[in-house]
C-alpha positions in Angstrom: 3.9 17.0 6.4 3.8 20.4 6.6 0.6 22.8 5.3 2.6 23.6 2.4 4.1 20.1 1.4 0.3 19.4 1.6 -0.6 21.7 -1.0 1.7 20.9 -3.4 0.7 17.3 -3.0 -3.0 17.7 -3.9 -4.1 16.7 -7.7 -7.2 17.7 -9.2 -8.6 16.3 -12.0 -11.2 18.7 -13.9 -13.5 17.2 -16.2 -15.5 19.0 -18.8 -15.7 20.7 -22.2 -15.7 24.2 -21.4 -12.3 25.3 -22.3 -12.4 28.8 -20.9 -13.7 27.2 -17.3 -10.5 25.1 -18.1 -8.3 28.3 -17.7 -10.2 29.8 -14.8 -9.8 26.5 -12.7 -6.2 26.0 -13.4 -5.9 29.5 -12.2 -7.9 29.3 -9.1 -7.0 25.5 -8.3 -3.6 25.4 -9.4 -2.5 27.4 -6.4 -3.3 24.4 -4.5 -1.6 21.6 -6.3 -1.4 20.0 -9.8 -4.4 20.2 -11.9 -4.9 17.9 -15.0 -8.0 18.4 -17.5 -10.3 15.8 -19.0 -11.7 16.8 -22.1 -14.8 14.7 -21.6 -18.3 15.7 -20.2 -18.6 13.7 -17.2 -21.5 11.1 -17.7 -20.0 8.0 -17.9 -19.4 6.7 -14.4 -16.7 3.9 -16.1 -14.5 6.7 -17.7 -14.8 9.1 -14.7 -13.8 6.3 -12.5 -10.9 5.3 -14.4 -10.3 8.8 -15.0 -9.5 9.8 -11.5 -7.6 6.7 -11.4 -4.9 6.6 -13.5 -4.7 11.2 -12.8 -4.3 9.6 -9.1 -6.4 12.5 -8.5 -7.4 13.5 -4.8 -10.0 15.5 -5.7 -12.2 15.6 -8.7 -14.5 19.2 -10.2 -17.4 18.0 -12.7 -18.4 20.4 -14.6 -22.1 19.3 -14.9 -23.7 21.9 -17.1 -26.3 20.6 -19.3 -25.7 17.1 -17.8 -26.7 17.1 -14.2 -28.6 14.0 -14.1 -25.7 12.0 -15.4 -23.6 13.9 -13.1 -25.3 12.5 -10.0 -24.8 9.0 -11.4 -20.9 9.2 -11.6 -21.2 11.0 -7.8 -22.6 7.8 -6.9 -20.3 5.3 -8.9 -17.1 7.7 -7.4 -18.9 7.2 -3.9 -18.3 3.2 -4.4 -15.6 3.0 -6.2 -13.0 5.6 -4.6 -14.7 7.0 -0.9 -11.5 8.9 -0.3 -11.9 10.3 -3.4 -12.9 14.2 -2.8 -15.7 15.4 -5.6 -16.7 18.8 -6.4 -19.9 19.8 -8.9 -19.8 23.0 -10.6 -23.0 24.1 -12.9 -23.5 26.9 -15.3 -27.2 26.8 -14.9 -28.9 26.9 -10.8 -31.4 24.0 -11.7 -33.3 22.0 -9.2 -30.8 18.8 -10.4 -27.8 21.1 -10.1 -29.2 21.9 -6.1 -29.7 18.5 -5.4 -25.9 18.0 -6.2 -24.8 20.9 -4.3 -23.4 22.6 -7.2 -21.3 25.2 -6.6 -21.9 28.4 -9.5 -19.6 27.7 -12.0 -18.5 31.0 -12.1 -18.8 31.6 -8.5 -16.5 33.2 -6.4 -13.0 32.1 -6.9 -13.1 31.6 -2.7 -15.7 29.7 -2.7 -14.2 26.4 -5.8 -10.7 26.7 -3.5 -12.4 26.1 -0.3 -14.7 23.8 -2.0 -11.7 21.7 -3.4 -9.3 21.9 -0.1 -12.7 20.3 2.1 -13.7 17.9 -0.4 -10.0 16.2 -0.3 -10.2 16.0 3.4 -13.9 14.4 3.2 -13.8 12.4 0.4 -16.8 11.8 -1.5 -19.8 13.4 -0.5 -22.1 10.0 -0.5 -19.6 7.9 0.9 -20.5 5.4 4.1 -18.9 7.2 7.3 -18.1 4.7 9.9 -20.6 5.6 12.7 -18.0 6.7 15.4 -16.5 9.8 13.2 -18.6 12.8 13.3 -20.1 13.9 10.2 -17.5 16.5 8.5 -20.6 19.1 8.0 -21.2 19.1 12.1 -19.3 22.0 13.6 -18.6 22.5 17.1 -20.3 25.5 18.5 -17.2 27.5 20.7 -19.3 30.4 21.8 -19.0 30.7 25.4 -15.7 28.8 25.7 -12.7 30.3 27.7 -9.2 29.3 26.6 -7.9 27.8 29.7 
């Protein structure tokens, strides 16, 4: 499949309240792929799970503004239920609960969501068990020193 097949292929589902973040992620993510919005604030595991399932979503953005705990239990219910699942947090406020999700600023860079959104649908979910003999998708190889050849 080529790179921009792939693209085009990749669904997002967004789920939150904010209704102006709704129009800055369909403009940022929607050059990726389709993007579908749940009007919902995303602290039910159940619904989220379903949710992404019947969008057929790769990748999921929760918007967990003024709901971070709950946020980190529908990470972990995603995490079981759907491991290829790829899952983004956003977060209005920098909070210790928002850092311990790895948030990204809500209204961050516009770089920074796409990036976030094209790596989480190669990793799937964050909390996920990895089988032991694939590296871990945060190591990088260090190429410094390396001659093409």
């Amino acid at each position: 499949m080529a790179a921009g097949d792939r693209a085009s292929a990749l669904r997002v589902l967004v789920v939150g309240v904010d209704e102006h973040y709704r129009e800055r992620a369909n403009a940022v993510i929607g050059e990726l792929g389709g993007v579908t919005f749940a009007d919902t604030r995303p602290t039910d595991p159940e619904t989220v799970v379903a949710l992404a399932g019947h969008e057929q979503a790769d990748v999921v953005v929760l918007d967990a503004t003024d709901c971070e705990t709950a946020v980190a239990c529908v990470v972990t219910a995603l995490a079981v239920a759907a491991p290829r699942l790829g899952v983004v947090v956003v977060c209005e406020h920098l909070t210790d609960a928002a850092r311990d999700l790895g948030a990204l600023p809500k209204w961050g860079w516009t770089r920074d969501l796409r990036v976030a959104v094209q790596q989480a649908e190669l990793d799937g979910s964050p909390l996920a068990p990895r089988p032991a003999a694939l590296p871990r998708p945060d190591a990088r190889r260090d190429l410094r020193g390396v001659t093409p050849g």
